[in-house]
FITI-32968 format. One record per residue (C-alpha): residue in one letter; chain; z negated, y, x. Coordinates in nm, 3 decimals. Example, Ala and Ser with C-alpha at 12.3 -4.5 7.8 and 13.67 -1.06 7.14 Angstrom:
BEGIN
site res: a, chain: A, w: -0.780, v: -0.450, u: 1.230
site res: s, chain: A, w: -0.714, v: -0.106, u: 1.367
***
This chain:
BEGIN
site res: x, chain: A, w: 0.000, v: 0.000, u: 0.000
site res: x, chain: A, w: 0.066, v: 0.258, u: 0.250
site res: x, chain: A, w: 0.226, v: 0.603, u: 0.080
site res: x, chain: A, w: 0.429, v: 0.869, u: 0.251
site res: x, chain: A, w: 0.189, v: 1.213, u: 0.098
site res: x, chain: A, w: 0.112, v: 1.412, u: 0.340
site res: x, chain: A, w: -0.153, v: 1.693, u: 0.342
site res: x, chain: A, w: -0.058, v: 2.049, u: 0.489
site res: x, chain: A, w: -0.353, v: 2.015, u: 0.682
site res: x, chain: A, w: -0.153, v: 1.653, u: 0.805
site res: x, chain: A, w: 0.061, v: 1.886, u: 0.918
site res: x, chain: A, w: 0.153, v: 1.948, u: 1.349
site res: x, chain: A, w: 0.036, v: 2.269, u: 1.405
site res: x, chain: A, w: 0.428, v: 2.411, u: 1.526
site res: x, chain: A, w: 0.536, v: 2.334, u: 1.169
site res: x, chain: A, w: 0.324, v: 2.571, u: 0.987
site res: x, chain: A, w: 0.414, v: 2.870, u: 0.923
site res: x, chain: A, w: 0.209, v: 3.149, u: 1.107
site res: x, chain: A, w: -0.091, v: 3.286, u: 0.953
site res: x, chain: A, w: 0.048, v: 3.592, u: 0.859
site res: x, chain: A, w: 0.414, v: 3.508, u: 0.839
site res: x, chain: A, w: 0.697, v: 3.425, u: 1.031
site res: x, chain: A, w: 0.704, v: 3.829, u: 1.178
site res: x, chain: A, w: 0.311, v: 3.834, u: 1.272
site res: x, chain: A, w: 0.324, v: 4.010, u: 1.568
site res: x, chain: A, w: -0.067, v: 3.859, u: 1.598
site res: x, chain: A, w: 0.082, v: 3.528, u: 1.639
site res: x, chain: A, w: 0.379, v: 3.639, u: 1.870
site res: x, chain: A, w: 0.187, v: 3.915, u: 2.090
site res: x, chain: A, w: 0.458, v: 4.130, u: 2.020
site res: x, chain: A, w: 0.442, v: 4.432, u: 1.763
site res: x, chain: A, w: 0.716, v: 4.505, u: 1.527
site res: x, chain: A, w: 0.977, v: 4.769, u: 1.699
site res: x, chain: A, w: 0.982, v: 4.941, u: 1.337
site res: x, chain: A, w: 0.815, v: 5.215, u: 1.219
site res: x, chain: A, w: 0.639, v: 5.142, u: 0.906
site res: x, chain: A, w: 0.725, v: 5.194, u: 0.495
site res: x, chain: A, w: 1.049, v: 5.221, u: 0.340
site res: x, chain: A, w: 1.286, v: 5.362, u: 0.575
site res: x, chain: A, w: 1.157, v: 5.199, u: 0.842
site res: x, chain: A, w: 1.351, v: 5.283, u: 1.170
site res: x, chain: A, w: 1.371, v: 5.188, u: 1.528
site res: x, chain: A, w: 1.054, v: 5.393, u: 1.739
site res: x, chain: A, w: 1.356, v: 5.494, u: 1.970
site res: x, chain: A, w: 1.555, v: 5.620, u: 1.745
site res: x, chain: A, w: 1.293, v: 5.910, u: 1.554
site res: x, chain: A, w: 1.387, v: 6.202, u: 1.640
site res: x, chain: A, w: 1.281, v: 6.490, u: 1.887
site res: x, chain: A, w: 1.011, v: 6.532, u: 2.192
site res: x, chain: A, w: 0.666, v: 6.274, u: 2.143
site res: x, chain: A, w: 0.332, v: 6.342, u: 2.289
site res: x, chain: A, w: 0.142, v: 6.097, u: 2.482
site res: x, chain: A, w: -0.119, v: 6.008, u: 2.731
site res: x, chain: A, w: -0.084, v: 5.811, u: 3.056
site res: x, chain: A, w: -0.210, v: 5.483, u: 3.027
site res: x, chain: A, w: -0.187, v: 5.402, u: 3.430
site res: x, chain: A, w: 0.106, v: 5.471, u: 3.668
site res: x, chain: A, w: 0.135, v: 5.312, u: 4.026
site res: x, chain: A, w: 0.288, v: 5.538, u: 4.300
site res: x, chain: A, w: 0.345, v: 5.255, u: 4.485
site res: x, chain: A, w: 0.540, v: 5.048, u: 4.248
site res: x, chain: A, w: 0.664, v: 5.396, u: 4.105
site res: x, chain: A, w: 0.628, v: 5.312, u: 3.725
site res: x, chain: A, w: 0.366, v: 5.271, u: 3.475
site res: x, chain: A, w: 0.323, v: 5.313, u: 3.043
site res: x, chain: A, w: 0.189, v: 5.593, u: 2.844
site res: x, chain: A, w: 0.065, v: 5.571, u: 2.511
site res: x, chain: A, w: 0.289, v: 5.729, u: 2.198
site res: x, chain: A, w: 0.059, v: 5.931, u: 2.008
site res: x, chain: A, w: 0.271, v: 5.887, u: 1.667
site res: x, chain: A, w: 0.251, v: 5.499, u: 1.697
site res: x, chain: A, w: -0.069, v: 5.377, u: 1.948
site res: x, chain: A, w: 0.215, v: 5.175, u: 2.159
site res: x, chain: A, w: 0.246, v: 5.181, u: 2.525
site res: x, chain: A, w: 0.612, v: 5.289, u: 2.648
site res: x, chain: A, w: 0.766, v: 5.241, u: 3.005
site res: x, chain: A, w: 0.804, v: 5.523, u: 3.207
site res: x, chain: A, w: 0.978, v: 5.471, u: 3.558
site res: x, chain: A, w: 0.928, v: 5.760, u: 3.864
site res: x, chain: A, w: 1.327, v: 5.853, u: 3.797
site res: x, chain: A, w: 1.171, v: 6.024, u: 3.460
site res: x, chain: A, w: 0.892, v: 6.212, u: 3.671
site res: x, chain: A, w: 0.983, v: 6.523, u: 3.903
site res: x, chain: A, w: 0.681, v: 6.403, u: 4.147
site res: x, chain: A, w: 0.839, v: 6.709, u: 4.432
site res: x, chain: A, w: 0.756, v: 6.966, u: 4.188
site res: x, chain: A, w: 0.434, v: 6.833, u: 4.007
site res: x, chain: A, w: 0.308, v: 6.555, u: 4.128
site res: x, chain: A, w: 0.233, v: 6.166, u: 4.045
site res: x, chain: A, w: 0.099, v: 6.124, u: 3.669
site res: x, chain: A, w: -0.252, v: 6.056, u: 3.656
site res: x, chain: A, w: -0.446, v: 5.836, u: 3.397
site res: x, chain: A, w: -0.525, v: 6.007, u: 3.063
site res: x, chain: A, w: -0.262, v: 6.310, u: 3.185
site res: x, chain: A, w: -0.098, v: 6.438, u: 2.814
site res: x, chain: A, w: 0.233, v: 6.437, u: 2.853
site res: x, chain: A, w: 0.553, v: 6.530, u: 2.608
site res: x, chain: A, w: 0.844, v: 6.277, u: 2.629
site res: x, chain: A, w: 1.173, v: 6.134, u: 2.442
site res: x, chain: A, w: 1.208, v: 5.746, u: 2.376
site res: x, chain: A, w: 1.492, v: 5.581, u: 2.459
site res: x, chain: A, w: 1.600, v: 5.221, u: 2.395
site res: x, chain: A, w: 1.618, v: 4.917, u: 2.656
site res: x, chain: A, w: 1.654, v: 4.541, u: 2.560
site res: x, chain: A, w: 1.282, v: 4.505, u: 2.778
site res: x, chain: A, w: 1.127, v: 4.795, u: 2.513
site res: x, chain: A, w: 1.123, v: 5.163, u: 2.485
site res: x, chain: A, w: 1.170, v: 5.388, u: 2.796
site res: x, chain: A, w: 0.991, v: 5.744, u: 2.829
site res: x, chain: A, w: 1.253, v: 5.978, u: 3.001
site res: x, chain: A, w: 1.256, v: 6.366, u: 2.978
site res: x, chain: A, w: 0.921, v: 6.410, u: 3.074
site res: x, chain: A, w: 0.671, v: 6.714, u: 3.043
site res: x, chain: A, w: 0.320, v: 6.717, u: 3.151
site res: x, chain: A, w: 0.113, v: 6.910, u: 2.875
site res: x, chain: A, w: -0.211, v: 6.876, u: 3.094
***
């Protein structure tokens, strides 16, 4: 008497579905690259200069992130971006202004201002 039911719990663990869905970025460890609500868009693609604060940069690997006010993410910025001769290295918790721009890897900041 054997009988083929099986329990979700019966289940392997790679064939349920996620807890929150098959887009959980908890599950993933990435976070959506949309902005939230209706007309969601691309974070690259909203328009116009973003504030942000310097999460860490490295002189001596010449990049690091900073943190996008308008959505808590951290975006790439590379020393190209940063006019180091005139100002300086960025320093950790430095405001800065900058413009998003999209890369396959995730967001790059480019057109950099210090605000602080």
């Amino acid at each position: 008497m054997s009988e083929s039911h099986s329990h979700p719990e019966a289940q392997s663990p790679d064939m349920r579905p996620p807890p929150g869905g098959a887009h959980d970025f908890r599950t993933t460890g990435t976070e959506p690259e949309t902005s939230s609500g209706a007309d969601a868009t691309p974070r690259s693609e909203t328009q116009g200069l973003r504030n942000g604060t310097v999460k860490w940069y490295s002189l001596a690997k010449g990049y690091g992130f900073v943190v996008d006010d308008a959505f808590g993410d951290e975006v790439f910025v590379h020393h190209s971006q940063i006019d180091e001769a005139q100002q300086g290295p960025l320093m950790p918790s430095q405001r800065i202004r900058f413009q998003r721009q999209p890369d396959p890897r995730g967001d790059l900041a480019i057109a950099i201002e210090r605000l602080s």
